[in-house]
Every structure is written in structure tokens, then in C-alpha cells.
N, C-alpha and C positions, 0 to 999 in steps of 0.2 A: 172684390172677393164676395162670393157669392154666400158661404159659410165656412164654419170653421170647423176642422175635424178633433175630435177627440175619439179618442173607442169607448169612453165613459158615456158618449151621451147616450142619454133614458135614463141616467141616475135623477133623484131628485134634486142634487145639489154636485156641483163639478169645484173640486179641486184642482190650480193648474198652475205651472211655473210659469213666471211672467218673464223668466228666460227663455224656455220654450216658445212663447207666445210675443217675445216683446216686438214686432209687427204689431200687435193687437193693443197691447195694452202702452205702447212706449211710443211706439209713430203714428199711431192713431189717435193716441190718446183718449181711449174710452173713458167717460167718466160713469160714477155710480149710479147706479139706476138704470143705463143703458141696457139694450134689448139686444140680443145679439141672434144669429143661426147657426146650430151645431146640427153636426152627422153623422153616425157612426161608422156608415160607410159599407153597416152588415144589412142594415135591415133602409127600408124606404122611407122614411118616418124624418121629419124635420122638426128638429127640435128647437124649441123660443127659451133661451134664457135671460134672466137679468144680473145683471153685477151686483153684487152686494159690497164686497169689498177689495179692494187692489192695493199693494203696497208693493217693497222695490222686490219680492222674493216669491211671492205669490200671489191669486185670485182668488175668489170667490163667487160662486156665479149661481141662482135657482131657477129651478124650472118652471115657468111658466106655463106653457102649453105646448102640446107637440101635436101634430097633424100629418099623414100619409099624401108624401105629395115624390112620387116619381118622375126622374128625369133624367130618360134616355133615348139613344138613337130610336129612328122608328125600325130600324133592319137590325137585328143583333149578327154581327162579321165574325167568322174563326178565323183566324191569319196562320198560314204556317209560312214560316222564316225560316230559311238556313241561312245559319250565326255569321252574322260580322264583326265586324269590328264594336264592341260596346259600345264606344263614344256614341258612333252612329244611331247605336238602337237610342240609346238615352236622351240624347236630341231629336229623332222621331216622335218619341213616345207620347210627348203631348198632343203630336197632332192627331195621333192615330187613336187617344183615347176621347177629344174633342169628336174624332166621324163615330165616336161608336162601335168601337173593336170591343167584341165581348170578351176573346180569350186570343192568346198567342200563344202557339207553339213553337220553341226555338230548336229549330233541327240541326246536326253536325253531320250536313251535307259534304260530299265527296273534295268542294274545292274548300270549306272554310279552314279557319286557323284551328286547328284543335287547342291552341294556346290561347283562345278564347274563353274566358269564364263569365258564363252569367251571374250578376249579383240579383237575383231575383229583391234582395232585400231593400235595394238602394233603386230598383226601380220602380215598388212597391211607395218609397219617399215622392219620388215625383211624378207619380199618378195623384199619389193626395194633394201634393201641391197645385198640378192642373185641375182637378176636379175640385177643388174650391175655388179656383175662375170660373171655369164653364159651368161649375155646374151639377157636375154629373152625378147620379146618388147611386152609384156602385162603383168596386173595384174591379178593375179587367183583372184572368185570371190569367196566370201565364204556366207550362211546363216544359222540360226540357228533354228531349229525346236523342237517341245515339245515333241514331242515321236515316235514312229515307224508307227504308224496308222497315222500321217503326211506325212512323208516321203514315205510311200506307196502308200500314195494318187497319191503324185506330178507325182511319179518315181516305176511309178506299173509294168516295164520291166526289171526295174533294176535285176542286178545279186545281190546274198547275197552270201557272203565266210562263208560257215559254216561246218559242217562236215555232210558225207552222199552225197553229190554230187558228179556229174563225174569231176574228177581233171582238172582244167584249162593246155590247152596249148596255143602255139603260135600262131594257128589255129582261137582262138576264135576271132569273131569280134565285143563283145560286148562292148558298150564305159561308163557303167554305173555301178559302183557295191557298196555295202555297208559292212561295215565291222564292227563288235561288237567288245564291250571295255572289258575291260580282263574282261574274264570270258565268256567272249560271249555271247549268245543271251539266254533269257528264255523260259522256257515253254510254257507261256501264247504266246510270241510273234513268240516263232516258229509254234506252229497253226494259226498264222495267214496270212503267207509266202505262196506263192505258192512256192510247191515242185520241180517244172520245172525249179525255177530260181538259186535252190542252186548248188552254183560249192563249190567243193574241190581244196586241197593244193595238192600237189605229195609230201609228206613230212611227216616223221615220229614223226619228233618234232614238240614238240606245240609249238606256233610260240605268239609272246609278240603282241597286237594289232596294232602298227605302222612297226612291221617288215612283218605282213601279209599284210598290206597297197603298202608299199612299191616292197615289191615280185610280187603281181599281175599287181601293173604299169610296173615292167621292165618282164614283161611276155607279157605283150600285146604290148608294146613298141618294 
């Protein structure tokens, strides 16, 4: 664990349930005095605290010093997604916030389940939980749009991974692309694409929707 989030930290002194935290304070078994690293998660700033005091209900913790120390991808990614299956995205999500996806837009493209619901709130939880492994000192942002003709609107330079385009390399410096949910895109919706923006896979297999996600972040990565 790289640090610990709280949204308190830059207070002088942090208050914290040792239920919430007891990973920290119960199987690590921190003792008093120890040094610890908190995040807020808003701003780039790492904060040094010390324990003051711990008992079975609560902590105690003061600041010691904080320092401006950033740690992200070097390419900031906009991912646009039409919606799957949640499981899916919620098991992606670590990896895609480890390469440095700065924002995800989740589109309800022509083939998804409209009986999909994003809990932006629960995957808000497991970005902080991966970003205290890796690392990483912001939260990806995410929104949720009603169909493709939205999403074109916003992001009308964006790349689309579909098939028929010139297959992505290392080369490419685009920072935007969207990707279709199994089955990929329709008829109706590939006439409405401009043809310039579709790139290809280098790949003979067809590729499951968060493993073609994933492939073009550590491609431009």
C-alpha cells in the first residue's frame, strides 16, 4: 500500500474508525508513533502522518509534513465504453486506472443491456482502493451518456476501434478513443462515424470489449 486515503487529509490532525481502516490498524498492526502516507485524492499533495493514539474504536493521527509529489500516467487516456455488463467494467477498472485512464465515458450504445446500471458510486470505492497500490494521486473521472449521437457530440475527434481501419501503433498520438460492447457497433451507428477516425487492432482474434480497452491503453502507453 502505497498510502492511505482519507478526504480529511491536510487537516492538522485526522480522526478515523479503526473499522474502517482495520487493514491499518488491526493487520498491520501499526503502533504509536508510526509514520504513515495519506491522500486526498483532490489535490497532489502527500501527506506524512503520525499515530498518536489507537484503541479498539478509533485513531488518532498528526500531521507532520506534506509535500507536492504527483503520480500519473505520462499520456492522460479518455476511454469511451458502450455499457456492459458491470461485473466486467468493475474487474477492468483496476487495470485501466493502473495505465492511466484519465476519464471514462460509459455510452448506451445500440447493442448494450439498457438494464445495465452504473454505480458510479461503488466504482468510485475501487479506484481508491487500487490507487492506494499503484499509486496513483487522482481519481479517474467517469459520465454517463444515453447513446452514440451524445458521445459524438461531446468527442467528435475521438478515435473508434472498430474494424476496417489502419491498425493502431505506438506512433499514434491520439488521447481519445471509444470502444463497442460485445458485439460492437451497429449499422445504423457505423453510418454515423466518420470513417477517418476508425483505427484497427493488429490482431486476428476477436478481442472481448474490455480486453480491446485495455490493448489500445498499453499501445499508446
Amino acid at each position: 500500500m502505497q498510502f492511505i486515503y482519507s478526504k480529511d487529509s491536510g487537516c492538522d490532525s485526522l480522526h478515523l474508525k479503526t473499522k474502517e481502516y482495520a487493514h491499518i490498524f488491526k493487520v498491520r498492526r501499526v503502533k504509536n508513533g508510526q509514520a504513515l502516507f495519506f491522500r486526498n485524492l483532490s489535490d497532489d499533495i502527500l501527506y506524512q502522518y503520525k499515530l498518536i493514539k489507537v484503541d479498539k474504536k478509533d485513531a488518532i493521527l498528526e500531521l507532520i509534513q506534506s509535500k507536492t509529489y504527483k503520480v500519473e500516467a505520462k499520456k492522460a487516456l479518455h476511454v469511451g465504453w458502450c455499457v456492459v455488463d458491470p461485473k466486467t467494467i468493475e474487474k477492468t477498472l483496476p487495470f485501466l486506472n493502473e495505465l492511466g485512464i484519465s476519464k471514462i465515458s460509459f455510452v448506451y450504445c445500440d447493442f448494450s443491456q439498457k438494464n445495465f446500471k452504473i454505480d458510479t458510486n461503488r466504482l468510485k470505492r475501487i479506484l481508491v482502493n487500487s490507487s492506494q497500490q499503484c499509486g496513483r494521486s487522482s481519481l479517474m473521472e467517469f459520465e454517463i451518456l444515453q447513446d452514440l449521437n451524445e458521445y459524438l457530440a461531446l468527442y467528435p475527434h475521438s478515435k473508434i476501434i472498430d474494424f476496417g481501419g489502419e491498425n493502431i501503433t505506438k506512433s499514434d498520438e491520439f488521447s481519445s478513443y471509444l470502444v463497442g460492447c460485445e458485439g460492437g457497433f451497429s449499422k445504423n451507428e457505423r453510418e454515423k462515424m466518420d470513417k477517418s477516425n476508425i483505427i484497427g487492432l493488429n490482431s486476428k482474434i476477436i478481442l472481448r470489449s474490455e480486453t480491446a480497452i485495455l490493448y489500445t491503453a498499453s499501445v499508446l502507453n
